[in-house]
C-alpha positions in Angstrom: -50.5 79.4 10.0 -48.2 81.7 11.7 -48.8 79.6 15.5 -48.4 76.4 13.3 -44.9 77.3 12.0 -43.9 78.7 15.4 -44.5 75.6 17.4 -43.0 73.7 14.2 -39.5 75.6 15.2 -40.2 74.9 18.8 -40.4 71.2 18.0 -37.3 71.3 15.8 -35.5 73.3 18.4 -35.9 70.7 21.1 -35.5 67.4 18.7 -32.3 69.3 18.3 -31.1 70.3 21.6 -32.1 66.5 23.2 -30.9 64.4 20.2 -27.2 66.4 21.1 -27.4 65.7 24.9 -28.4 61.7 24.1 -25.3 61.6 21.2 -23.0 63.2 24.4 -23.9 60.3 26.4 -23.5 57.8 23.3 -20.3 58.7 22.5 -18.7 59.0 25.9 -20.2 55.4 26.5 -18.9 54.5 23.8 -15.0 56.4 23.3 -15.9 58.4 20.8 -13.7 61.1 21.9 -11.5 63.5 20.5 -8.3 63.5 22.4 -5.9 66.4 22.1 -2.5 65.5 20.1 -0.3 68.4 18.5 -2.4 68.9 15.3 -5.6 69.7 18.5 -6.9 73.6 18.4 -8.4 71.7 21.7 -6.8 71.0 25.1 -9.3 68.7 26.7 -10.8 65.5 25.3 -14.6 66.2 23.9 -17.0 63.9 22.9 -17.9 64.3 19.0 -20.7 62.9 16.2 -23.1 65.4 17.6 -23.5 66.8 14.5 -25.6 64.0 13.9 -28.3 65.7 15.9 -28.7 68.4 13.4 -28.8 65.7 10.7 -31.5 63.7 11.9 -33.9 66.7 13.1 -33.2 68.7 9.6 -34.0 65.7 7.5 -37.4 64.8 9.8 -38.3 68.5 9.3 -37.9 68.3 5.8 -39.7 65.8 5.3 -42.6 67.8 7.5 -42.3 70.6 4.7 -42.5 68.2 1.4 -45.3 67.1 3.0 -46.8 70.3 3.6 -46.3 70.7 -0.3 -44.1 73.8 0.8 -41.1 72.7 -1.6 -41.1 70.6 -4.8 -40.2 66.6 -4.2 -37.3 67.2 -6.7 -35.6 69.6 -3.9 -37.2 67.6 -0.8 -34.9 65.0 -3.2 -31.8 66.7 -3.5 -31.1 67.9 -0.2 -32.3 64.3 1.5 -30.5 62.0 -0.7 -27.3 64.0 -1.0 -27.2 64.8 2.6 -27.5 61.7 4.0 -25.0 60.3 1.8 -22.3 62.2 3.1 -22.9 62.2 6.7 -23.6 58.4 6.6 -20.2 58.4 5.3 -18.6 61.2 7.9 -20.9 59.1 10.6 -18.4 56.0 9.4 -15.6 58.0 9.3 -15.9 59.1 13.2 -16.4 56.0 14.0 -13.3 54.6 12.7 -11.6 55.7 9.4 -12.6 55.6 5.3 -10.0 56.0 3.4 -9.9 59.4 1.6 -10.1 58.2 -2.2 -13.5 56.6 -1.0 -14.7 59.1 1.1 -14.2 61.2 -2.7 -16.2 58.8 -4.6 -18.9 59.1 -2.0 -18.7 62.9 -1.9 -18.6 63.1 -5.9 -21.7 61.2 -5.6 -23.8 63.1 -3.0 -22.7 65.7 -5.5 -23.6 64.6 -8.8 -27.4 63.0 -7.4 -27.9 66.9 -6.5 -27.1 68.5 -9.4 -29.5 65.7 -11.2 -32.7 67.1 -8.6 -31.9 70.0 -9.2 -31.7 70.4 -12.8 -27.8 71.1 -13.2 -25.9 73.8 -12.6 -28.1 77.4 -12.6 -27.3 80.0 -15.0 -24.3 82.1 -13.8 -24.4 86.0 -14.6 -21.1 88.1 -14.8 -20.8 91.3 -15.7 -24.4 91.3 -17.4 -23.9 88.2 -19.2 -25.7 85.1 -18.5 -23.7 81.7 -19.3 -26.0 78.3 -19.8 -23.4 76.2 -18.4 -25.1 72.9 -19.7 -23.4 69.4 -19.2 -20.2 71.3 -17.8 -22.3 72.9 -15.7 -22.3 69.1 -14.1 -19.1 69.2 -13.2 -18.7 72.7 -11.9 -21.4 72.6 -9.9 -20.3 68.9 -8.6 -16.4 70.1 -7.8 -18.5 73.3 -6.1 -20.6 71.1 -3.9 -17.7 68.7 -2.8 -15.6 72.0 -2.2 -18.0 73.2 0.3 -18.1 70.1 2.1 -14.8 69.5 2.5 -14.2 73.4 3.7 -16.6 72.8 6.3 -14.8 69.8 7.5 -11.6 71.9 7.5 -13.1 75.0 9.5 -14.8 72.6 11.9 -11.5 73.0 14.6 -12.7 75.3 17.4 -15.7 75.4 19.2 -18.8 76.7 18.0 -17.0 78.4 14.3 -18.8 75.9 12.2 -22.5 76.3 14.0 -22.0 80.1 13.7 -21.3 80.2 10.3 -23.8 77.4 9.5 -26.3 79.7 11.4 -25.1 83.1 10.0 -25.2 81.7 6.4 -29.2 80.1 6.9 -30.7 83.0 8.6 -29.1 85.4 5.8 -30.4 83.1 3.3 -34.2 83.4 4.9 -33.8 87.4 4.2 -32.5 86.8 0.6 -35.3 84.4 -0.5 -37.8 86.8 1.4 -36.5 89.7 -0.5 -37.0 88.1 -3.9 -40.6 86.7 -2.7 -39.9 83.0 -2.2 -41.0 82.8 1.5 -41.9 79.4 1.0 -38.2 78.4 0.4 -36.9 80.4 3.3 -39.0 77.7 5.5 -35.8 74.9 4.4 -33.3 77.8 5.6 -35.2 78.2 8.7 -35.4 74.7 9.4 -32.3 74.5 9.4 -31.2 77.5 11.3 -33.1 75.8 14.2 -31.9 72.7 14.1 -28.4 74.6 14.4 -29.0 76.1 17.5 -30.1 73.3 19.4 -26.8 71.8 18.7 -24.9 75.1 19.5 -26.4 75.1 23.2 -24.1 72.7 23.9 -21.4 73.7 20.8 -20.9 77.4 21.8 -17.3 77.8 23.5 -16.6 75.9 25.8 -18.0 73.2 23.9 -19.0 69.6 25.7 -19.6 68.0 22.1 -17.8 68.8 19.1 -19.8 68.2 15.4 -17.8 65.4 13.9 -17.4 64.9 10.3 -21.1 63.7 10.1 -22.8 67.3 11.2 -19.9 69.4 9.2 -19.9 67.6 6.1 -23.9 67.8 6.0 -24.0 71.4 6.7 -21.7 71.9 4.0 -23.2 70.4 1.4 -26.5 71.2 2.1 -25.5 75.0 2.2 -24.0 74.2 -0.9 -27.3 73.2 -2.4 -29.1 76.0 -1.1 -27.1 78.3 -2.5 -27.6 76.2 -6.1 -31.2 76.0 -5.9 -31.3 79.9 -4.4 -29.5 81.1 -8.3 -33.0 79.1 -9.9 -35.1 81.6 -8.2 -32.8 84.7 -9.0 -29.6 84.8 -10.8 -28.5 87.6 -7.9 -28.8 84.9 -4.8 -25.7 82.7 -6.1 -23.5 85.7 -5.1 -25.5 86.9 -2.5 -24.7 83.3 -0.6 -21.3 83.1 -2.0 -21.0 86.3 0.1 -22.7 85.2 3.2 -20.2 81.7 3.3 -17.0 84.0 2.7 -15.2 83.6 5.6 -15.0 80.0 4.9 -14.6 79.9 2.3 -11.8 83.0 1.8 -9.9 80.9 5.2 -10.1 77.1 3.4 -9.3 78.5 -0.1 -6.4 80.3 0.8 -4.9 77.6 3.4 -5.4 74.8 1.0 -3.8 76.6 -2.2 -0.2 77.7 0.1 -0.3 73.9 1.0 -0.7 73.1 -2.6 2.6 75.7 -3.3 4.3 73.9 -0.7 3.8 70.8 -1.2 1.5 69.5 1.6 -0.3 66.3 1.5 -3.5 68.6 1.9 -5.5 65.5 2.8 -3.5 65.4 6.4 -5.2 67.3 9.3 -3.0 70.2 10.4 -3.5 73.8 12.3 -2.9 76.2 10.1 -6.3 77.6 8.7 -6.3 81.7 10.2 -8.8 80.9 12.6 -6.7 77.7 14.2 -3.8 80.5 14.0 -6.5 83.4 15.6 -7.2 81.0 18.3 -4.0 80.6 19.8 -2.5 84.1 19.2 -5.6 85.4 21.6 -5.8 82.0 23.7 -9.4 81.8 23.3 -11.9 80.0 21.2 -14.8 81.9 22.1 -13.2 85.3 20.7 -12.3 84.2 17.3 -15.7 82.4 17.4 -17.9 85.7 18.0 -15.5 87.6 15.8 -16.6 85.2 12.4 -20.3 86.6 14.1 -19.9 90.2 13.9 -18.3 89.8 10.3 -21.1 87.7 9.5 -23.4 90.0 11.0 -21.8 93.9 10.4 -20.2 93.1 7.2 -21.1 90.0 4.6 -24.7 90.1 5.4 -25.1 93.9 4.5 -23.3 93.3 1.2 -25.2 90.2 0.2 -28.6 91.9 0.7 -27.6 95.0 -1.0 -26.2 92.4 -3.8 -29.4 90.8 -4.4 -32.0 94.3 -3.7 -30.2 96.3 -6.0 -29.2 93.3 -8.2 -25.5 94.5 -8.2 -23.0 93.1 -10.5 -22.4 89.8 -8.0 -19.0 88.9 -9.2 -17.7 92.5 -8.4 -19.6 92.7 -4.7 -18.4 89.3 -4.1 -14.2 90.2 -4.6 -15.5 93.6 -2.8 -16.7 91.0 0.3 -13.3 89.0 0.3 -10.5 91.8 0.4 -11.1 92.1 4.1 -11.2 88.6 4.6 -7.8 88.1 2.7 -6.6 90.3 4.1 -7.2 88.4 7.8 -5.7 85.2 6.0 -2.4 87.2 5.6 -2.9 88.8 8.6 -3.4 85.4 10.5 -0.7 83.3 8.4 -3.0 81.1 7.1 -1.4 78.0 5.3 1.8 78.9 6.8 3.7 76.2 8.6 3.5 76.7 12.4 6.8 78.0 14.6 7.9 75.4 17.5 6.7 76.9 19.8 2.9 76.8 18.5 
């Protein structure tokens, strides 16, 4: 069983890491370039949509493990249905432009359909108390999953950040279901993971594809489900992967809500997350890109497994997670309006 899931990851792996290299030569065929303009964290033009890669290899895979009755069909559901939703619809938008009200809908949708597989919203625990959220749990859960799609489109601005984090986030989640004894769910996280690093081979700084809204906006909400179907098997895990996703989440939330103050039309793309602001104060990509790794790796992980092995009080070990973190968002101006010379 063991040589059967290696050469399973093997075969994901490559799927991957080909499917990237023949969306390269797609989309320089075909224009699909991202050309620098002053709202660029990029100086040289890049192919993108390679994201779609990791789509198309995670969803085949998936559908390798359903078979293999290793998940239930109403997950296998979930994560298909809603996944493909949205990066049809990022796929669409990088090849020409949806407007945002309908790219919403679409999003909203994605969402809701997941929540129905799923069951709802899980259970949430805080401070020893357990809240049934019931029908609102519908629409938390839905403005949750939308939220983590859209923050990965919006951290998706330098090479390699948005793999890294992706990657950081599945292989901490494959610890956390093996620590509570659902090994058999950790196979989806390590699917995943795989598929990942195929694309990062060619993703890692300098990059010679970039994602596109297609690979971000999957990776997003499919993390996003994870993390809901992760608090079914153990109320702990919700924190535990609300830890493991904070530095995206930390950098989008606090951008977004000093745009709000301000009185940005948040929907426009702009450079002011605190990794887009990281990047230029140390003139490098790569930096700020292994930096999200070692506080992936040296700090959130650590805190999310002691979170879920000694079933911590989450809510408290998650704000304990984030003060670093917001404190880098200060540090790093994040949401601030960029000087001239920037």
């Amino acid at each position: 069983m063991q040589s059967y899931f290696w050469w399973y990851g093997v075969a994901i792996f490559f799927s991957s890491f080909f499917l990237t290299a023949l969306l390269r030569k797609y989309a320089i065929a075909r224009s699909i370039i991202d050309v620098p303009n002053d709202r660029s964290s990029h100086k040289v033009p890049t192919p993108r949509g390679g994201g779609v890669a990791i789509v198309l290899t995670f969803l085949a895979a998936l559908g390798g493990i359903w078979s293999g009755a290793l998940i239930s069909s109403e997950f296998a559901i979930s994560l298909a249905g809603a996944g493909a939703v949205v990066a049809i619809i990022g796929f669409l938008d990088d090849h020409g432009h949806i407007p945002a009200r309908w790219r919403l809908v679409g999003h909203f949708f994605s969402a809701l359909w997941a929540l129905f597989w799923l069951g709802g919203m899980p259970p949430v625990t805080i401070f020893s108390i357990t809240f049934n959220l019931g029908v609102i749990g519908y629409l938390l859960g839905a403005l949750y999953l939308v939220w983590m799609l859209n923050l990965f489109n919006f951290m998706d601005g330098i090479d390699g950040i948005a793999s890294v984090q992706a990657l950081c986030a599945c292989l901490g989640g494959v610890g956390l279901y093996c620590v509570v004894g659902s090994s058999t769910s950790a196979v989806v996280c390590s699917a995943l993971a795989i598929a990942v690093i195929g694309f990062l081979v060619w993703n890692f700084p300098p990059a010679r594809i970039f994602m596109g809204d297609a690979g971000s906006g999957f990776l997003g909400i499919v993390l996003g489900i994870l993390s809901l179907q992760a608090a079914w098997v153990s109320s702990s895990m919700l924190w535990g992967w609300l830890i493991l996703m904070g530095v995206f989440i930390v950098d989008a939330t606090f951008t977004l809500i000093r745009r709000l103050a301000r009185g940005d039309k948040v929907y426009e793309a702009h450079r002011s997350h605190a990794y887009q602001f990281a990047s230029r104060h140390y003139r490098s990509h790569r930096i700020v890109t292994l930096a999200v790794l070692a506080i992936n790796v040296f700090w959130l992980a650590p805190l999310a497994f002691i979170c879920v092995i000694y079933d911590v009080e989450g809510l408290s070990m998650t704000a304990l997670a984030y003060l670093p973190l917001v404190w880098l968002a200060f540090r790093f101006r994040a949401g601030e309006l960029e000087s001239p010379r920037e």
